[in-house]
C-alpha positions as CSV (number, residue, x, y, z in Angstrom):
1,X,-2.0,-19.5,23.0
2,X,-5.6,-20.4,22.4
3,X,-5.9,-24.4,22.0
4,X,-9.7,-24.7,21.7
5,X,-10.5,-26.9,24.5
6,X,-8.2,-25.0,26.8
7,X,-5.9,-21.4,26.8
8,X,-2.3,-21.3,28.1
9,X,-1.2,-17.6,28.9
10,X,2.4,-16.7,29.4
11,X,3.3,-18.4,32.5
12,X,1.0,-20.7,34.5
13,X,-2.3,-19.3,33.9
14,X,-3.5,-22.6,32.0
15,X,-7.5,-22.8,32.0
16,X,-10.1,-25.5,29.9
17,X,-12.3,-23.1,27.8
18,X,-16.0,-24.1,28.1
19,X,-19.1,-21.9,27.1
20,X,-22.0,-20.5,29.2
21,X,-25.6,-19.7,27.6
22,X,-26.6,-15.9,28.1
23,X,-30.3,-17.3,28.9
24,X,-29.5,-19.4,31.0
25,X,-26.5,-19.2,32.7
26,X,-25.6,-23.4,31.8
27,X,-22.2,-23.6,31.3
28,X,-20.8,-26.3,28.6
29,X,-17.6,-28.5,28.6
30,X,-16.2,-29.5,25.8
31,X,-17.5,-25.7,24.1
32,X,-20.5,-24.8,22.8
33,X,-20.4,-22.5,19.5
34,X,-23.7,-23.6,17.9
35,X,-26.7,-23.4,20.3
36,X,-27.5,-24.3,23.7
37,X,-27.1,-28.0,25.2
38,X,-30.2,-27.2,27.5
39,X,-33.3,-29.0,26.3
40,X,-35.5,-26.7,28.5
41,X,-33.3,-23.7,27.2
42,X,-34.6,-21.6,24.2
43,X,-31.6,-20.2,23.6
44,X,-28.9,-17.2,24.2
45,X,-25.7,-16.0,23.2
46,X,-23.2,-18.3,23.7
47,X,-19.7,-17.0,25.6
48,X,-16.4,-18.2,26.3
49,X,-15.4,-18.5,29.6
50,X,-12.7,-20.0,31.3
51,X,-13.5,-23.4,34.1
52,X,-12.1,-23.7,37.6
53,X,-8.6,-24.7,37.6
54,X,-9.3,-26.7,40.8
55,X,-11.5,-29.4,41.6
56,X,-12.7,-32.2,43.4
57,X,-11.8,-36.0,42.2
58,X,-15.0,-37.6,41.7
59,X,-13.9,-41.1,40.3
60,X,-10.9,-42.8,39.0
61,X,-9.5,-45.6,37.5
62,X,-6.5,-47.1,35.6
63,X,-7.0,-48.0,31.9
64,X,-4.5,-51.2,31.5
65,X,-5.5,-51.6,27.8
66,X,-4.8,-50.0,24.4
67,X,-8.1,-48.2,23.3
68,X,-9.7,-48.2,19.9
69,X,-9.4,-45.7,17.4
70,X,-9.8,-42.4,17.3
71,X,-6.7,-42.7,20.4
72,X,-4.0,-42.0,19.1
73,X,-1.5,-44.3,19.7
74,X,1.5,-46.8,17.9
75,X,0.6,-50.1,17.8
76,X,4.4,-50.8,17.4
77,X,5.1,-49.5,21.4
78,X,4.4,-51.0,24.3
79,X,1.0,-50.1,25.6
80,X,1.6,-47.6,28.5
81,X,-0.8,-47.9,31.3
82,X,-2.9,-44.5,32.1
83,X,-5.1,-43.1,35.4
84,X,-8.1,-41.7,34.5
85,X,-9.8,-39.0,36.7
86,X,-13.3,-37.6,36.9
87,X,-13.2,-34.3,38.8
88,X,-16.0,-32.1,40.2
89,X,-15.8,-28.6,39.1
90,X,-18.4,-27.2,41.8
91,X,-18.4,-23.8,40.2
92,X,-19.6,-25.2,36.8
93,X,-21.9,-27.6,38.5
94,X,-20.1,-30.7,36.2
95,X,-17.3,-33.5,36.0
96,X,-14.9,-33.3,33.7
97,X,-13.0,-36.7,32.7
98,X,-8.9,-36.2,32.1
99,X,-5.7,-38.0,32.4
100,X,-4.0,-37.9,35.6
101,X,-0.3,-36.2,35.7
102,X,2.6,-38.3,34.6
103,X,3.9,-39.8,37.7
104,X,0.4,-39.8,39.5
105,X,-1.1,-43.1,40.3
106,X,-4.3,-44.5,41.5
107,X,-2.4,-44.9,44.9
108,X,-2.1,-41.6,45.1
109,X,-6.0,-40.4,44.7
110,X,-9.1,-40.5,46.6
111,X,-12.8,-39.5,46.4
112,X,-12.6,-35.9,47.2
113,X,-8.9,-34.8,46.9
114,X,-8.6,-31.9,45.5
115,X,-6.8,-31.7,42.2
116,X,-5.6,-29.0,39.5
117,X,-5.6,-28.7,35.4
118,X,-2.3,-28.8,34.3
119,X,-1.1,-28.6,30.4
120,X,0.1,-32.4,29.3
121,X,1.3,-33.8,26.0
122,X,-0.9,-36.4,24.5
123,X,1.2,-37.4,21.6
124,X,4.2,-36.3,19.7
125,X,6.2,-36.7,15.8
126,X,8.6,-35.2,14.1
127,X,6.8,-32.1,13.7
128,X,3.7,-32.0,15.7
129,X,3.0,-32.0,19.5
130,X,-0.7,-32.2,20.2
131,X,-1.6,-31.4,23.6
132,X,-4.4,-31.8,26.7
133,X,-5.1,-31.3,30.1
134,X,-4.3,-33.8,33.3
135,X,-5.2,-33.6,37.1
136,X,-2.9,-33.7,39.6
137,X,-3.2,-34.0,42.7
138,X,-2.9,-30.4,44.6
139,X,0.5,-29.6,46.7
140,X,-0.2,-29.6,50.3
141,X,1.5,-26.8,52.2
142,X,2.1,-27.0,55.8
């Protein structure tokens, strides 16, 4: 399934989608279909291509307020704290900010741990489920 920001095959092949200039070889997160976000670029075909699944945690904090609009969120419920990580794809040469992983807390990150995209639900209703990406903190395997 093909999400925009990010592609889910059968299985557990989830990836964010950015877009790499042809000219350059810079590569764009969140996508690039227009032109190219390079000022010293003059341009290229733009492609899809598929990030690093893996990075490096760069910053992170905990956001103990509800934020403004366009979040989606029900001003009815309880405000439910989230971590927010910044993580260091080294491939791509950029950070990209997400959610952390249900469960995962600041306690459990540091500078420099190295962390996975996983698929996460951002909101629910009766008949819609929109979706995004969170970092969690990679298994360690003895």
């Amino acid at each position: 399934m093909v999400a925009g920001w990010f592609t889910q095959a059968e299985g557990a092949d989830f990836r964010l989608l950015g877009t790499r200039c042809s000219a350059c070889s810079c590569v764009f997160f969140p996508r690039e279909d227009a032109f190219c976000r390079n000022p010293g670029c003059t341009g290229g075909e733009l492609a899809e291509v598929p990030l690093s699944q893996r990075g490096r945690v760069w910053s992170y904090t905990d956001s103990r307020y509800r934020p403004p609009a366009p979040y989606v969120s029900d001003p009815q419920l309880e405000w439910e704290p989230c971590v927010l990580v910044a993580v260091e794809l080294a491939a791509e040469r950029m950070v990209v900010l997400g959610q952390a992983a249900p469960g995962v807390s600041t306690a459990d990150l540091a500078v420099g741990l190295e962390v996975e995209v996983v698929p996460g639900v951002l909101n629910e209703d009766a008949g819609t489920t929109w979706t995004t990406w969170h970092w969690r903190p990679v298994a360690v395997t003895a």
